[in-house]
BADRENNU-441431 format. One line per field, with one value per residue: y negated, x, z negated of N, C-alpha, C in turn; residue number from 1; chain. Coordinates in nm, 3 decimals, padded with zeros to 5 digits. Each point is the difference from the previous one (the first is absolute). Example, Ala and Ser with C-alpha at 12.3 -4.5 7.8 and 13.67 -1.06 7.14 Angstrom:
! residues 2
n.v	(00.569/-00.105);
n.u	(01.319/-00.035);
n.w	(-00.780/00.072);
ca.v	(-00.119/-00.119);
ca.u	(-00.089/00.082);
ca.w	(00.000/-00.006);
c.v	(-00.120/-00.109);
c.u	(00.090/-00.077);
c.w	(00.000/-00.073);
num	(1/2);
cadena	(A/A);
END
This chain:
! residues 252
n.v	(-10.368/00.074/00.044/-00.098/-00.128/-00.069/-00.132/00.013/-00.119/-00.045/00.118/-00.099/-00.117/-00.047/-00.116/00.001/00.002/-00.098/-00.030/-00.013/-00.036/-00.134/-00.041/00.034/-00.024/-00.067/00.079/-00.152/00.037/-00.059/-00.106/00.015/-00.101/00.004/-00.156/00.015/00.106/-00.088/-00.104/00.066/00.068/-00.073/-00.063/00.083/00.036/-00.124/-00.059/00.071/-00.066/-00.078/00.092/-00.112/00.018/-00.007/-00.062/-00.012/-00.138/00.012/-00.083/-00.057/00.013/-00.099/00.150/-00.036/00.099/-00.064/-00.037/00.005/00.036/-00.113/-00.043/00.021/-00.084/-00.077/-00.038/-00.017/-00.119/-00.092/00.020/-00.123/-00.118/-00.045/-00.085/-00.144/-00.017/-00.083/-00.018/00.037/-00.067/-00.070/-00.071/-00.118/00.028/-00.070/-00.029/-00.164/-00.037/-00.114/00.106/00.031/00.104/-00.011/-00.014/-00.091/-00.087/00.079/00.015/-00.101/-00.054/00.073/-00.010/-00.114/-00.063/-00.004/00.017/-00.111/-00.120/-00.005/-00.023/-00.120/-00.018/00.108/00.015/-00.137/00.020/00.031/-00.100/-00.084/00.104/-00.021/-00.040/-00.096/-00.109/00.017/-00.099/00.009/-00.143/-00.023/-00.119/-00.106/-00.057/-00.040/00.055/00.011/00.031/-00.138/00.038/00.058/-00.048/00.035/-00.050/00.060/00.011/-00.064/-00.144/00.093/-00.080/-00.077/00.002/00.041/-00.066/-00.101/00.061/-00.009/-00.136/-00.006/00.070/-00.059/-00.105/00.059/00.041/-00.085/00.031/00.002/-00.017/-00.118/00.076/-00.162/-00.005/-00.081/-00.019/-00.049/00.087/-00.077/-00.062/00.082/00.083/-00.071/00.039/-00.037/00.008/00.129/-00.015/-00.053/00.036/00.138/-00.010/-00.019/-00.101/00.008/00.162/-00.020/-00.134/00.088/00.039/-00.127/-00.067/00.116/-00.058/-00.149/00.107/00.110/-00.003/00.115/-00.098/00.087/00.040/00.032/00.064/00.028/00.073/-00.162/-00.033/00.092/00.004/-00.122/00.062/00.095/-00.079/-00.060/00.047/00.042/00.123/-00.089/-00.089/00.124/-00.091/00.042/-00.121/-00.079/00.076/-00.093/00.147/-00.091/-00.006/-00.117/00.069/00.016/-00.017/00.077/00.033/-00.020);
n.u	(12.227/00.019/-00.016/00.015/-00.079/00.087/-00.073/00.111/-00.074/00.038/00.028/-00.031/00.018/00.094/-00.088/-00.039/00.106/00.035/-00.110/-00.012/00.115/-00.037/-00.126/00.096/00.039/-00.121/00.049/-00.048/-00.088/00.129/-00.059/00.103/-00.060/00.033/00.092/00.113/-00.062/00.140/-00.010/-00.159/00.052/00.080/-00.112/-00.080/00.137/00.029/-00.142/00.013/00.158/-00.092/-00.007/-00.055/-00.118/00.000/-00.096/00.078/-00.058/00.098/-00.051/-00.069/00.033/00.026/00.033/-00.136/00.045/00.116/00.006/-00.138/00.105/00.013/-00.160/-00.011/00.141/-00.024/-00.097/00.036/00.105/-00.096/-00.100/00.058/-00.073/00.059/00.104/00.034/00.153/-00.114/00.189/-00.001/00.175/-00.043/00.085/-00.034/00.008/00.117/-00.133/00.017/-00.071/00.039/00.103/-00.038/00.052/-00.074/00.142/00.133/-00.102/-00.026/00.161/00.025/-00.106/00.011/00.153/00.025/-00.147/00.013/00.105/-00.004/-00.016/00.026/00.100/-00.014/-00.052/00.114/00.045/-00.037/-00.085/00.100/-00.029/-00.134/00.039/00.126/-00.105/00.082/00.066/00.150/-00.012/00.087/-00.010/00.049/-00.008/-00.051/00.119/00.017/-00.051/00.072/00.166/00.023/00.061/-00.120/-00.061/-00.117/-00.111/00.044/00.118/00.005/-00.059/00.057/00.130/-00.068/-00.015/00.085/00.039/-00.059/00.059/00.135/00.014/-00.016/00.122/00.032/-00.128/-00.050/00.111/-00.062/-00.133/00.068/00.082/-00.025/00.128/-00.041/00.143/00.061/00.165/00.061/00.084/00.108/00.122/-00.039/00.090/-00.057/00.005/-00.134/00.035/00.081/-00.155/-00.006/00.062/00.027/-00.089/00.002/-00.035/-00.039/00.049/00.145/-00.030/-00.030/00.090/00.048/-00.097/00.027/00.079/00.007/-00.073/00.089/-00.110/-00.031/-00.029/-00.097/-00.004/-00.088/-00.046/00.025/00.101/00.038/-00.011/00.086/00.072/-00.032/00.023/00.130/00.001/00.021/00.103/00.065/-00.007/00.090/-00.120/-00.080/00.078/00.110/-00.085/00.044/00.157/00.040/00.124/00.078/00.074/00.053/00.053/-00.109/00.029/-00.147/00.048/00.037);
n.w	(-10.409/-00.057/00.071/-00.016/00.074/00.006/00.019/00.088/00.020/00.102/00.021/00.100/-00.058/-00.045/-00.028/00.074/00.057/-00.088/00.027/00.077/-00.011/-00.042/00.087/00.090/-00.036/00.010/00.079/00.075/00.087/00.053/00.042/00.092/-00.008/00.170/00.047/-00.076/00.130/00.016/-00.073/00.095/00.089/00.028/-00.005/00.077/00.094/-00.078/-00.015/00.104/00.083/-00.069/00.076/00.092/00.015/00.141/00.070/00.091/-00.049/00.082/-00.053/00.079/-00.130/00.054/00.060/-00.022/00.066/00.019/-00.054/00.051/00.088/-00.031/-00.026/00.136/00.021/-00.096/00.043/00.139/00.004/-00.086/00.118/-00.001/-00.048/-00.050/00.090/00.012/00.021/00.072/00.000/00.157/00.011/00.041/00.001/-00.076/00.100/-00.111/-00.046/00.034/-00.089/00.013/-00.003/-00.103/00.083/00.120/00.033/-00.070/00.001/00.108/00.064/-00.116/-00.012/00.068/-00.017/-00.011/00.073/00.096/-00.040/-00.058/00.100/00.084/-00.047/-00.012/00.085/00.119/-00.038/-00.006/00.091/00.007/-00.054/00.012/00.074/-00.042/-00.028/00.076/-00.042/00.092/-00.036/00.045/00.012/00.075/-00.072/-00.102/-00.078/00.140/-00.032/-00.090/00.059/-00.001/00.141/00.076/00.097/-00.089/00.053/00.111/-00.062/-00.086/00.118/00.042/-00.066/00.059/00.122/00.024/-00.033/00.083/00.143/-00.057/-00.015/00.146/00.052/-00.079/-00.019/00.110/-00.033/-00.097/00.029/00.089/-00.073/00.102/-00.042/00.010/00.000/-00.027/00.095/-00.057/00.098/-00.042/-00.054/00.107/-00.009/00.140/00.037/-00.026/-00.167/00.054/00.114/-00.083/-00.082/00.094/-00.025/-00.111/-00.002/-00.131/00.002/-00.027/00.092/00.090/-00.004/-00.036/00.078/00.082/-00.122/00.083/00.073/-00.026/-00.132/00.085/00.097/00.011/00.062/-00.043/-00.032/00.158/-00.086/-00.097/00.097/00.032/-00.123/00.039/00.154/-00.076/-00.100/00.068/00.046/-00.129/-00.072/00.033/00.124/-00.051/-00.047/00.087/00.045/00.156/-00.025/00.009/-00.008/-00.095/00.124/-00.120/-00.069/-00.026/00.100/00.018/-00.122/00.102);
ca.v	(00.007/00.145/00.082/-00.126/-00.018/-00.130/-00.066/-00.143/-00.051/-00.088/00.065/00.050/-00.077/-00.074/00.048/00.087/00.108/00.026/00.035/00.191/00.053/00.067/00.065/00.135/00.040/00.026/00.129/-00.041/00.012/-00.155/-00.039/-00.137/-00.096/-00.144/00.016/00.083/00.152/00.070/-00.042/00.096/00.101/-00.007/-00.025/00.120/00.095/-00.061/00.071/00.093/00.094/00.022/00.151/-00.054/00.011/-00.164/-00.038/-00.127/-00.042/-00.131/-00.051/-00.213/-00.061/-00.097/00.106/00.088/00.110/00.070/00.003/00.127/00.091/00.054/00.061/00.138/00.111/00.036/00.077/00.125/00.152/00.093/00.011/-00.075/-00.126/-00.019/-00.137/-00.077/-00.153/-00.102/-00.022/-00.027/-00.103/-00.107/-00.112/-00.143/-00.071/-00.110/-00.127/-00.117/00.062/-00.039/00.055/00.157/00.030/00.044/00.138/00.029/00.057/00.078/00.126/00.001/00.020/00.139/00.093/-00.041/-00.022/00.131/00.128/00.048/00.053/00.136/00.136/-00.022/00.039/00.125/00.010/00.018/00.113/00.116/00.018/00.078/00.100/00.050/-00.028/-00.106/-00.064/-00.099/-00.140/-00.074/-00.100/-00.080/-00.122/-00.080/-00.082/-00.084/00.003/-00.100/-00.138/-00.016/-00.113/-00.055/00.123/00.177/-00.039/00.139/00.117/-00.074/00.026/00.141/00.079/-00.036/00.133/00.099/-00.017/-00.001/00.083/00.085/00.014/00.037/00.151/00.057/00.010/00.026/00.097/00.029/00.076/00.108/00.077/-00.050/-00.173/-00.036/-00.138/-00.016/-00.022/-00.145/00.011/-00.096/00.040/00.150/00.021/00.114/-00.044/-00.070/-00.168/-00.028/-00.068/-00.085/-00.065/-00.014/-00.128/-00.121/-00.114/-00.001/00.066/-00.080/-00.063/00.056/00.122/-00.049/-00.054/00.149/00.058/-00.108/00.007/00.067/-00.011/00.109/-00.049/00.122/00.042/00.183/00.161/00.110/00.093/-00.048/00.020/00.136/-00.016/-00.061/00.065/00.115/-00.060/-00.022/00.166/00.130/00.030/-00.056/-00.102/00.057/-00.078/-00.134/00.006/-00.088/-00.147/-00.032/00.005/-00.099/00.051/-00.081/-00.038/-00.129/-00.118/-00.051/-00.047/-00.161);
ca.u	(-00.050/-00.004/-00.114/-00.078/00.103/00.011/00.095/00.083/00.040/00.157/00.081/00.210/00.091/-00.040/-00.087/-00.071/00.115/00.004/-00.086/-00.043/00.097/-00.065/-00.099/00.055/00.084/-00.115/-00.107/-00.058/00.024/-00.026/-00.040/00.088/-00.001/00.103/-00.009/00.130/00.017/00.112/00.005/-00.101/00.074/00.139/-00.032/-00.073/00.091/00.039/-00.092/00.012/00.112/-00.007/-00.167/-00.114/-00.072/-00.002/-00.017/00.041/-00.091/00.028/-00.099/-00.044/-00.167/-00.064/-00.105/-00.085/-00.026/00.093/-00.009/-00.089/00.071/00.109/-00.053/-00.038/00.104/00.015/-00.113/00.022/00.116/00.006/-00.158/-00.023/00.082/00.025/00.018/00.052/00.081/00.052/00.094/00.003/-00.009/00.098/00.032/00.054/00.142/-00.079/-00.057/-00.041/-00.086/-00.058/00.069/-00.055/-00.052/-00.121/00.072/00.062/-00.081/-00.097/00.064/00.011/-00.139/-00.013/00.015/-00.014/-00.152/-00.118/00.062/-00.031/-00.183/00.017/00.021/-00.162/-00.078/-00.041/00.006/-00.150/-00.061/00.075/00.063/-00.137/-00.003/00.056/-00.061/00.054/00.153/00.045/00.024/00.085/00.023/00.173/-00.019/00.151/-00.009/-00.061/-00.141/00.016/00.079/00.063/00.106/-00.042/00.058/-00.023/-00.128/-00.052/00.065/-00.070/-00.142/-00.013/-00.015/-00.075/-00.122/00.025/-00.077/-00.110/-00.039/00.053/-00.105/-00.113/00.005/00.059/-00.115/-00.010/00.040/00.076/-00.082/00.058/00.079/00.119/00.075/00.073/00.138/00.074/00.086/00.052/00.141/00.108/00.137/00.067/00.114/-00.075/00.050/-00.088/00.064/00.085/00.065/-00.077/00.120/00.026/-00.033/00.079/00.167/00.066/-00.070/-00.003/-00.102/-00.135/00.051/00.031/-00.166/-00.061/00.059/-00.023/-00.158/00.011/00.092/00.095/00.134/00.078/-00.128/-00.057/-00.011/-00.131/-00.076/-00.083/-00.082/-00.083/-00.073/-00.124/-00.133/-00.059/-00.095/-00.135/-00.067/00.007/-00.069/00.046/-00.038/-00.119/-00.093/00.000/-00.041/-00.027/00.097/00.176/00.100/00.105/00.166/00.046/00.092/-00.074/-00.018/-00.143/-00.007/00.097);
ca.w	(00.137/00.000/00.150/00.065/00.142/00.039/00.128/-00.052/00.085/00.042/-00.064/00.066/-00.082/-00.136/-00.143/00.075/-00.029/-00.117/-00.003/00.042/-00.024/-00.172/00.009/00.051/-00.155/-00.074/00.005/00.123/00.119/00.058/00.204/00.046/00.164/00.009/00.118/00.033/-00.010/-00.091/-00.145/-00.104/00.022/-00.114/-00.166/00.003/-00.022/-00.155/-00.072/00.005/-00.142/-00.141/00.001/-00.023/00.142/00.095/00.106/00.104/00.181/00.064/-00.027/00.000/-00.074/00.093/00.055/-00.065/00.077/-00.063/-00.127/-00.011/00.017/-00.154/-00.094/00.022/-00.035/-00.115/-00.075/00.073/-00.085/-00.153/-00.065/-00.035/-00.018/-00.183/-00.021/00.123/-00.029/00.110/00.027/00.053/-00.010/00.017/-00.056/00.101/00.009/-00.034/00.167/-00.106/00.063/00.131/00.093/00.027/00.119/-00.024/00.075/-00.077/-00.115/00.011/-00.036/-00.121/00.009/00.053/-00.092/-00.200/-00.023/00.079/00.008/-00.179/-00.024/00.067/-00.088/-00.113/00.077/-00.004/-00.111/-00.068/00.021/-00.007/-00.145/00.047/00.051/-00.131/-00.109/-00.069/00.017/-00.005/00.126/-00.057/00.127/-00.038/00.024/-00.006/-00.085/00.074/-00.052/-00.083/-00.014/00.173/00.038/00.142/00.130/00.003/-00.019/00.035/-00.142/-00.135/00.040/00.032/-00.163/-00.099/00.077/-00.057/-00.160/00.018/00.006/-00.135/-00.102/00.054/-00.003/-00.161/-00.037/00.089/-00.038/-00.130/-00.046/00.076/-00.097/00.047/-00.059/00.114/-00.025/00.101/-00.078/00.025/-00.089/00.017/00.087/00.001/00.040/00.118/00.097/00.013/-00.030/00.038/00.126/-00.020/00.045/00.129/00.102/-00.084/00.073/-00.125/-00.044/-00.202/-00.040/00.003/-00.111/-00.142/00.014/-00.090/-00.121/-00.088/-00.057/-00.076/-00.108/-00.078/00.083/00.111/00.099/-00.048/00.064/-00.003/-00.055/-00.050/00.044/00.043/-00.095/-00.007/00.067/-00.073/-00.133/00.097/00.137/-00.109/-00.086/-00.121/-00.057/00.067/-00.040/00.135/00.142/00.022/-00.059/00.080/-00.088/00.054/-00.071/00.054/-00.133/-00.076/00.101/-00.048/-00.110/00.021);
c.v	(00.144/00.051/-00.142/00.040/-00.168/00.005/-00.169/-00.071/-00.057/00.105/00.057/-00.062/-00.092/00.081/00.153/00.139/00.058/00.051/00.157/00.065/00.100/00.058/00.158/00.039/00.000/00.094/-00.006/00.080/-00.125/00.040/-00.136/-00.083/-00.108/00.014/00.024/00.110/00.027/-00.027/00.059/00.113/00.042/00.019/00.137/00.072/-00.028/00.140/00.155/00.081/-00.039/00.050/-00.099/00.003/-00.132/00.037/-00.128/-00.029/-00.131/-00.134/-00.168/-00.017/-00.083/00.004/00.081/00.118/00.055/00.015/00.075/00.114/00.075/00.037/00.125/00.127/00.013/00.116/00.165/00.114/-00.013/-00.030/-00.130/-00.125/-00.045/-00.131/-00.009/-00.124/-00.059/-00.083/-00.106/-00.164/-00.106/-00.133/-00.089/-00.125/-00.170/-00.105/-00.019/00.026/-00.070/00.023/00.168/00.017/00.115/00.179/00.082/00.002/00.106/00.102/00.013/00.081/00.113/00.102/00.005/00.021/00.135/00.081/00.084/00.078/00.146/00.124/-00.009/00.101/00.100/00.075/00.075/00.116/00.128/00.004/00.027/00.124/00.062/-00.054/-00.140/00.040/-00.158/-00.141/-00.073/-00.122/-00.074/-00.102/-00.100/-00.065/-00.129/-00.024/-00.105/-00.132/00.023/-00.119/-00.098/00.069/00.128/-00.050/00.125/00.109/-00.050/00.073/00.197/00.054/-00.068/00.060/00.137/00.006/00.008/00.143/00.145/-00.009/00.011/00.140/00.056/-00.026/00.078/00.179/00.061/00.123/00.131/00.046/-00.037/-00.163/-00.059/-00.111/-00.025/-00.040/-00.176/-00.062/-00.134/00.030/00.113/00.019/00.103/-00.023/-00.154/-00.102/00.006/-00.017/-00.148/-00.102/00.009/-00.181/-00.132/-00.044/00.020/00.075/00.006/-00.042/00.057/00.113/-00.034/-00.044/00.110/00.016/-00.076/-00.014/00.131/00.019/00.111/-00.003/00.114/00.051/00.139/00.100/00.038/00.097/-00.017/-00.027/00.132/00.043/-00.074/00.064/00.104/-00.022/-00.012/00.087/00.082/-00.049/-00.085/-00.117/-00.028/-00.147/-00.173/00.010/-00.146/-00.103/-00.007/-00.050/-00.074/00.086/-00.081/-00.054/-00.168/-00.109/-00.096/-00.048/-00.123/-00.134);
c.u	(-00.009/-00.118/-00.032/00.053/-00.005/00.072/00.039/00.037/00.156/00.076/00.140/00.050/-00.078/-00.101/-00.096/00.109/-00.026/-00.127/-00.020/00.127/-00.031/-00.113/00.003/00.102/-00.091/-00.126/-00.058/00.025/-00.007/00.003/00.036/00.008/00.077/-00.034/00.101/00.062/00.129/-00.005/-00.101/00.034/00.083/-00.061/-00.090/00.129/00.044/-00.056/-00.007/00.058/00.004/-00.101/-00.112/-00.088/-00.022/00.007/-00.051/-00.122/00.048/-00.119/-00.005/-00.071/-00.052/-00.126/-00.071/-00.006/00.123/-00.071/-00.110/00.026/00.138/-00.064/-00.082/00.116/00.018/-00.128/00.037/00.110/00.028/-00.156/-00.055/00.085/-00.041/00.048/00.044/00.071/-00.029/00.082/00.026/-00.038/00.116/00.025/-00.023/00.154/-00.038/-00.041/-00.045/-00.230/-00.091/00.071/-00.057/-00.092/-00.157/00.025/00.000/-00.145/-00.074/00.063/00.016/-00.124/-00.034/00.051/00.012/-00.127/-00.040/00.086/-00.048/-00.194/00.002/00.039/-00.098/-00.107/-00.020/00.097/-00.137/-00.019/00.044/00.036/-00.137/-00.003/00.062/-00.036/00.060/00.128/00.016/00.064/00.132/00.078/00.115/-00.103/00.187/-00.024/-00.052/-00.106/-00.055/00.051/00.113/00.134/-00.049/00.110/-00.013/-00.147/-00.059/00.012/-00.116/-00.141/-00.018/-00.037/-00.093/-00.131/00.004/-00.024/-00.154/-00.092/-00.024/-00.204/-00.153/-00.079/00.025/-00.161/-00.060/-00.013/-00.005/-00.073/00.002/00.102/00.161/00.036/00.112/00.076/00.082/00.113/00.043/00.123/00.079/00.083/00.040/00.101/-00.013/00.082/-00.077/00.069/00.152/00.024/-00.105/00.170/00.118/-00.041/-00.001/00.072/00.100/-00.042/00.022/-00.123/-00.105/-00.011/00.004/-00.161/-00.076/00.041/-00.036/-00.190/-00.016/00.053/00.075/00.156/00.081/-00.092/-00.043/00.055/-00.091/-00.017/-00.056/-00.170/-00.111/-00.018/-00.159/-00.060/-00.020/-00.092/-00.177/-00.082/-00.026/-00.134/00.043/-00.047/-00.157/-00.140/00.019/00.002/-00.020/00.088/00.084/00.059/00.074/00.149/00.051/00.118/-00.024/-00.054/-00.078/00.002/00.068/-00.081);
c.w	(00.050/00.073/00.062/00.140/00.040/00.149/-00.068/00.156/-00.001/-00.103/-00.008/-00.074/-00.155/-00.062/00.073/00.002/-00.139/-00.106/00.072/-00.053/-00.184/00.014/00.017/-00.166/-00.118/00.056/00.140/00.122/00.087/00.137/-00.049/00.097/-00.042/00.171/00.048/-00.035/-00.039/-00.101/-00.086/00.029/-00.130/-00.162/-00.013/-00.021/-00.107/-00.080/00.014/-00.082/-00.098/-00.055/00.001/00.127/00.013/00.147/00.052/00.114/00.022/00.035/00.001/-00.056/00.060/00.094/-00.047/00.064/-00.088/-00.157/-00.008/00.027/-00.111/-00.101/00.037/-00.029/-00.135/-00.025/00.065/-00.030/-00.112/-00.118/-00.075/-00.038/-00.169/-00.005/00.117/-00.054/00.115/-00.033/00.092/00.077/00.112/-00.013/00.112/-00.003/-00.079/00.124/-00.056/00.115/00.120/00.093/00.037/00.122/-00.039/00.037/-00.191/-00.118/00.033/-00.030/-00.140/-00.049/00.058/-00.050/-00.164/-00.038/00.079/-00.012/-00.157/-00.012/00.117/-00.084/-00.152/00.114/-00.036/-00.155/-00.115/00.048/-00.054/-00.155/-00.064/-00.006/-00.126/-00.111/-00.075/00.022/-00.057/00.126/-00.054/00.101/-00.024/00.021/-00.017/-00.107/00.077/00.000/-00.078/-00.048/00.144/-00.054/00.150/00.069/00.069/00.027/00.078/-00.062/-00.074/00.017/00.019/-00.155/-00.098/00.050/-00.095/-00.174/00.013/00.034/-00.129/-00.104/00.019/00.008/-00.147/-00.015/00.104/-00.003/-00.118/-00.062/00.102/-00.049/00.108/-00.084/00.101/-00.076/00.067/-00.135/00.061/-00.013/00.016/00.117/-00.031/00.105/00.085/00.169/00.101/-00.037/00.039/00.131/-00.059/-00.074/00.073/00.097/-00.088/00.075/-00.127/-00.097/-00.170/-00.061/-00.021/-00.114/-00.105/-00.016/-00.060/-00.046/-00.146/-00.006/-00.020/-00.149/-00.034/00.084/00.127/00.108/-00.012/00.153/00.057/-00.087/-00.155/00.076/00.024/-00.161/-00.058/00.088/-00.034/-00.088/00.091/00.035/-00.057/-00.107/-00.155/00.020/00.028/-00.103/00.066/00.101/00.014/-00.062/00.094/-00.116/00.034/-00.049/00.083/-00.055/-00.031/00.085/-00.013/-00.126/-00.045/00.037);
num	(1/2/3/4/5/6/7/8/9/10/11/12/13/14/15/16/17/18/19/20/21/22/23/24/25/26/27/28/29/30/31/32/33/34/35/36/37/38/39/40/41/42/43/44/45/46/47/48/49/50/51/52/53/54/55/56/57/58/59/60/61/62/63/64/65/66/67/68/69/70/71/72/73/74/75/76/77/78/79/80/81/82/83/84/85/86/87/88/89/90/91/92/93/94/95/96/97/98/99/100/101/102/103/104/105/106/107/108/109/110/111/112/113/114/115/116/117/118/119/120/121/122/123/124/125/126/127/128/129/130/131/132/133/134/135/136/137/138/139/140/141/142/143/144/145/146/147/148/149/150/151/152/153/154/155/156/157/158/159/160/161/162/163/164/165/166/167/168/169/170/171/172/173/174/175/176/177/178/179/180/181/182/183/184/185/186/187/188/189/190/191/192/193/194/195/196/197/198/199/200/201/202/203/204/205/206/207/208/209/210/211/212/213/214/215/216/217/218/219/220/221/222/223/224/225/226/227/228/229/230/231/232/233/234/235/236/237/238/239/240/241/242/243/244/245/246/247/248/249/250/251/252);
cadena	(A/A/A/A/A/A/A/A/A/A/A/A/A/A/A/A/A/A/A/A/A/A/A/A/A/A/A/A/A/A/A/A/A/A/A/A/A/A/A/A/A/A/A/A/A/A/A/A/A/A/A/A/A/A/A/A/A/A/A/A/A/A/A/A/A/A/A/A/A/A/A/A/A/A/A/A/A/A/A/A/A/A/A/A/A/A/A/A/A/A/A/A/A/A/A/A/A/A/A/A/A/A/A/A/A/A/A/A/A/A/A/A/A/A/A/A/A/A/A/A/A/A/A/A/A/A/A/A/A/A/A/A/A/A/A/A/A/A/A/A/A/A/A/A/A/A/A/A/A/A/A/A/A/A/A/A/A/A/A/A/A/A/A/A/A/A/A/A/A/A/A/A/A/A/A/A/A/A/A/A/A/A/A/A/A/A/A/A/A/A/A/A/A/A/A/A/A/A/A/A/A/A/A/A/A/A/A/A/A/A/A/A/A/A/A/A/A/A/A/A/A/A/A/A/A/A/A/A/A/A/A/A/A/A/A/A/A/A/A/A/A/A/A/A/A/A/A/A/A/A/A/A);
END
């Protein structure tokens, strides 16, 4: 990642942390958004002292203004944009789904779906401008296989796949490659207020374990490994997959 410059959405914590965190140890100049100025704060001063450039835009993907605005700061204080992780994500509490509020799917949907195509948006352009890049989209293993209960989560990440392979043909002859990743049970703070609210959180723990065959819940920074593979120059003959890390799930 050496002279590039990325931005990594939801970067204050989990896979997104972890991600700019290596991006910045592999050569990157990162722009970091989150919508919580201490926690992207904190991960820019991270990076710092470990001699890496990073700057912070407190940022709603949700809001397209914001986010056209984070990609004007990347291009502005350091001449350009080279990739983008849209990251940036939140969960749904489990609801059985004729209970889901029209409140609770739009907010899902806003920032999981329009938050992902927004930084798809402007993005483009600017990577345009530098002659090509890279798209890299948190989708979900949800995507693919479910327990119910998540139908606004789910439905967001399976948009998001969608969107992923539209723009991967779309793009492709512009010298932009677009994937997305599809990860399992990761060990984020996400699934840990997600069993925070378990009436019985064993159960639920032992459930993600017992449709996991490798039996443990990954890493964000197993993770920020696969968006390096993506974003970098080491996977310049794909475009348009959702990588599954799922310690097997899907293959079940």
């Amino acid at each position: 990642m050496s002279g590039k410059v990325a931005i990594v959405t939801g970067a204050g914590s989990g896979m997104g942390r972890a991600t700019a965190v290596l991006f910045a140890r592999e050569g990157a100049r990162v722009v970091l958004a989150d919508i919580d100025p201490a926690a992207g704060t904190a991960v820019c001063e991270a990076i710092r002292a470990e001699g890496g450039e990073a700057t912070f835009v407190k940022t709603d993907v949700a809001h397209e203004a914001e986010v056209a605005a984070l990609v004007e700061v990347a291009e502005g204080s350091y001449g350009g944009l080279h990739t983008i992780f849209n990251n940036a994500g939140i969960e749904q509490p489990f609801t059985p789904s004729d209970q889901v509020t029209e409140e609770l799917f739009d907010r899902v949907i806003g920032v999981n779906l329009k938050g992902t195509f927004f930084g798809c948006k402007h993005a483009i352009p600017a990577l345009l401008r530098a002659g090509g890049g890279t798209i890299v989209n948190n989708s979900s293993v949800s995507a693919f296989a479910n327990v119910g209960g998540n139908a606004s989560y789910a439905s967001s990440k399976g948009a998001v796949m969608s969107l992923t392979r539209v723009l991967a043909i779309e793009y492709a002859d512009r010298n932009i490659r677009v994937n997305a990743i599809c990860p399992g049970v990761i060990d984020t703070g996400m699934n840990q207020r997600n069993l925070e609210r378990a009436a019985d959180r064993e159960t639920v723990r032992d459930r993600w374990m017992s449709v996991t065959p490798l039996g443990r819940m990954g890493t964000p920074e197993e993770i920020a490994q696969t968006v390096l593979y993506l974003a970098s120059d080491q996977s310049t003959f794909t475009t348009g997959i959702g990588l599954l890390i799922d310690g097997g799930r899907v293959a079940t």
